[in-house]
MILO-402683 format. One record per residue (C-alpha): x, y, z. Coordinates in steps of 0.25 Angstrom, whole numbers, plus 5000, padded with zeros to 4 digits. Example, Ala and Ser with C-alpha at 12.3 -4.5 7.8 and 13.67 -1.06 7.14 Angstrom:
<sites>
504949825031;505549965029;
</sites>
This chain:
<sites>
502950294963;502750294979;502050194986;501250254997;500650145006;499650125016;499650025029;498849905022;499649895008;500949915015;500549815027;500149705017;501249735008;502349705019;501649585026;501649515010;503149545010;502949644998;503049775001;504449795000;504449714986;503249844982;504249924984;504949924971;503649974966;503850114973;504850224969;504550264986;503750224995;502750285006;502250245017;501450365025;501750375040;500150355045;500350215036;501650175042;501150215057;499850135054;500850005049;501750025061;500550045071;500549865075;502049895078;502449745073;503849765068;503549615061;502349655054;502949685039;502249815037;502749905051;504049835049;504149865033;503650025037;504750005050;505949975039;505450085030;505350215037;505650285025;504350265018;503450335028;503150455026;502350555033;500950575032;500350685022;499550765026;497950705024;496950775013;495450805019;495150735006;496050615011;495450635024;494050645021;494350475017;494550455032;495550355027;496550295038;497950375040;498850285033;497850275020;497650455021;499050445021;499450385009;498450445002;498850585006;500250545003;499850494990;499050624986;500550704987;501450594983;501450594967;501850464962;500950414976;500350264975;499550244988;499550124992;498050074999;497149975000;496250035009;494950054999;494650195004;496050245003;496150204990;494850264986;495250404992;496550374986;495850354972;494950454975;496350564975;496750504961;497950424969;498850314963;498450204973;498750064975;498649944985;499249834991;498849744978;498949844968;500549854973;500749714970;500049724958;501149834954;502249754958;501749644950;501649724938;503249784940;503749654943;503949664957;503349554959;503049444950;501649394954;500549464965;499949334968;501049304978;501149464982;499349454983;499549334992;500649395000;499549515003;498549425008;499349355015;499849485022;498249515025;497949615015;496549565012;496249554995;494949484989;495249374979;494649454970;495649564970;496849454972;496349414958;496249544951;497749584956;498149444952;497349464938;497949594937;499349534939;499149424929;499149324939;497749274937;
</sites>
């Protein structure tokens, strides 16, 4: 499978300390160029995310070409890029939180994820032995999650 991230779930992963832990979840990983320009754009080298993009060069790839269907969306270019790569990439899973990324990514029949469904993998392979830890760690990093939600990825993990 390759992991095709966008800015947010990459950023929050690599505040919480996680993102390189993910990895194993991913026979390759992408990271689309307008996604890592976007993340390198505060120019911090001690923020997590432009330093772990900084380290991994090889990730980024160029952008694809955008659909008029894609397009039409008026979606940022980080979020049009993953999808688009995600349309020509067969064993794609976009990784978005952005709600109307992932509706237009649904609405191409894409295997999609976010930030808290990837947890929710590891947990299930064994990546990682709980996601309470993992959930708190997101928060922490500033991705924002509902206590509803928090409860239905834990319930889901059997850690209710």
């Amino acid at each position: 499978m390759t992991l095709i991230f966008n800015a947010s779930p990459l950023i929050a992963l690599a505040k919480a300390g996680l993102l390189d832990c993910l990895a194993p979840l991913a026979d390759r990983i992408v990271v689309p160029l307008a996604v890592a320009t976007e993340i390198s754009a505060g120019k911090d080298p001690a923020d997590p995310a432009c330093a772990w993009v900084e380290h991994h060069l090889e990730f980024i790839h160029s952008d694809p070409p955008v659909s008029d269907f894609v397009a039409a969306w008026d979606l940022g270019a980080g979020e049009s890029s993953v999808i688009s790569l995600a349309q020509s990439t067969p064993d794609a899973l976009a990784v978005l939180d952005d709600l109307a990324a992932r509706r237009c990514a649904q609405a191409l029949g894409l295997s999609l994820t976010g930030t808290l469904g990837l947890i929710l993998r590891a947990k299930r392979s064994g990546i990682v032995p709980l996601v309470t830890p993992c959930l708190d760690a997101v928060s922490s990093a500033g991705l924002f999650i509902t206590p509803a939600h928090l409860n239905l990825v834990r319930r889901q993990a059997g850690e209710s």
